[in-house]
N, C-alpha and C positions, 0 to 999 in steps of 0.2 A: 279475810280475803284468801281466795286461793292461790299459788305459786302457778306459772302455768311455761312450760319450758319446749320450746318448737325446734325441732330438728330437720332440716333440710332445704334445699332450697326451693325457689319456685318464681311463678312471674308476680307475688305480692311479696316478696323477697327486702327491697327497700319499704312497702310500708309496714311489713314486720320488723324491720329493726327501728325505725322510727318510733313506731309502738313501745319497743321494748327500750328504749332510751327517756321516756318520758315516763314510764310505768314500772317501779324494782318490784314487782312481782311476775312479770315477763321476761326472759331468759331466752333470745335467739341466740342457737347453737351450733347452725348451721349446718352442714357438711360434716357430720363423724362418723367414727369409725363402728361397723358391724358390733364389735366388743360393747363398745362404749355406747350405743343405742338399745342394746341386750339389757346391761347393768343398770338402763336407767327406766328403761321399760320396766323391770323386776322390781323398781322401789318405787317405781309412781303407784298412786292410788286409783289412776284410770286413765286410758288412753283415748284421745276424742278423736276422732276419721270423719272431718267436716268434709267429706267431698259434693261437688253440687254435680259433679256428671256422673254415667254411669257405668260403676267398677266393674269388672268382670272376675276378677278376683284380690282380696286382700291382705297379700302377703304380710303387709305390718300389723296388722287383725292378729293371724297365725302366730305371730312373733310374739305380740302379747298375750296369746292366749297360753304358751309355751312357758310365760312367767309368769302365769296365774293372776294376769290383769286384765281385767274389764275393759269393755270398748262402749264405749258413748259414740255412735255412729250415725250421721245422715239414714233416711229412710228413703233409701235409694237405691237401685240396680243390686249384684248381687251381696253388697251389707248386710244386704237385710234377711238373707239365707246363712251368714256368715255370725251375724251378732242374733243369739235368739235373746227376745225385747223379754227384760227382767230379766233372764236367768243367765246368759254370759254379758251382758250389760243392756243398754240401753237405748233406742232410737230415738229421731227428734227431727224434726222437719227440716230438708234441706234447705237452706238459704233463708233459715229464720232464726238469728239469736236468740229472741225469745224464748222458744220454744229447747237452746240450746242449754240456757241459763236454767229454767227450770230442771228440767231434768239433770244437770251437773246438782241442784240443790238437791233434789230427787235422794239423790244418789249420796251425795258427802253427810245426810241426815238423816240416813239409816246405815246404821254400823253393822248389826246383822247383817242387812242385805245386802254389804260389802262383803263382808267374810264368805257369804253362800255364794257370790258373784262368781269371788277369785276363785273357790274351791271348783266350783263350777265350770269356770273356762279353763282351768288344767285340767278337769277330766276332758273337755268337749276337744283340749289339745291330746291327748294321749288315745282316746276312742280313735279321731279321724284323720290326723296329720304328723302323726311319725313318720321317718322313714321304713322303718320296718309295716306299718301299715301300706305305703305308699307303695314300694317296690314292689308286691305283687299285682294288685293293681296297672301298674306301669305293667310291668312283664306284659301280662294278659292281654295290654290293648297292643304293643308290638308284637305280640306273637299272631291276634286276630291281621294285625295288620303284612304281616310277610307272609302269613295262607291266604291272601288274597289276591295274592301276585302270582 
């Protein structure tokens, strides 16, 4: 069985910890700190982002990918611009465990294509979401934006 450890809150907040009280391979963790979601990001072996509406962008994506972890994400809004399917992790149909559970096996039963994952989403973090990437970008669109005034 897999460990599977949920960080933050939300409005299924009691039937997660319910979950995790009947289940010691679930670990609600609730509310922690930046550090401490970094450090555990870095040692998981994949991060899943079940979201069923649609994201506009995926900061905790970003975060993972920063520590060279895979994202197992819904195939939804922009996820699916964010996670590319096979090479920084994986998609799977929103609002279908099924569909969640395979591809988690997908995924823990190819140790390669773990390794090439993670390697993978640190580059896809270092190519496009640095700050030093970021800040000219920024600059450019404020600067378009005060010659327009």
């Amino acid at each position: 069985s897999i460990p599977l450890k949920i960080i933050g809150e939300g409005p299924s907040r009691d039937r997660v910890i319910a979950a995790a009280e009947k289940n010691s391979n679930i670990q609600w963790l609730g509310q922690i700190s930046q550090d401490d979601i970094l450090s555990i990001l870095g040692n998981a072996s994949f991060l899943i982002m079940p979201s069923i509406c649609y994201e506009t962008f995926g900061r905790t994506i970003i975060e993972a990918f920063a520590k060279g972890t895979p994202v197992i994400s819904s195939r939804i809004g922009a996820l699916t611009e964010l996670v590319d399917d096979s090479r920084t992790g994986l998609h799977f149909e929103p609002g279908n465990p099924d569909d969640l559970v395979q591809k988690i096996h997908q995924f823990v039963n190819d140790t390669s294509k773990q390794a090439q994952m993670r390697l993978t989403a640190r580059k896809e973090y270092l190519k496009n979401f640095t700050a030093q990437k970021n800040y000219p970008v920024l600059m450019s669109i404020y600067d378009k934006a005060i010659s327009h005034n």
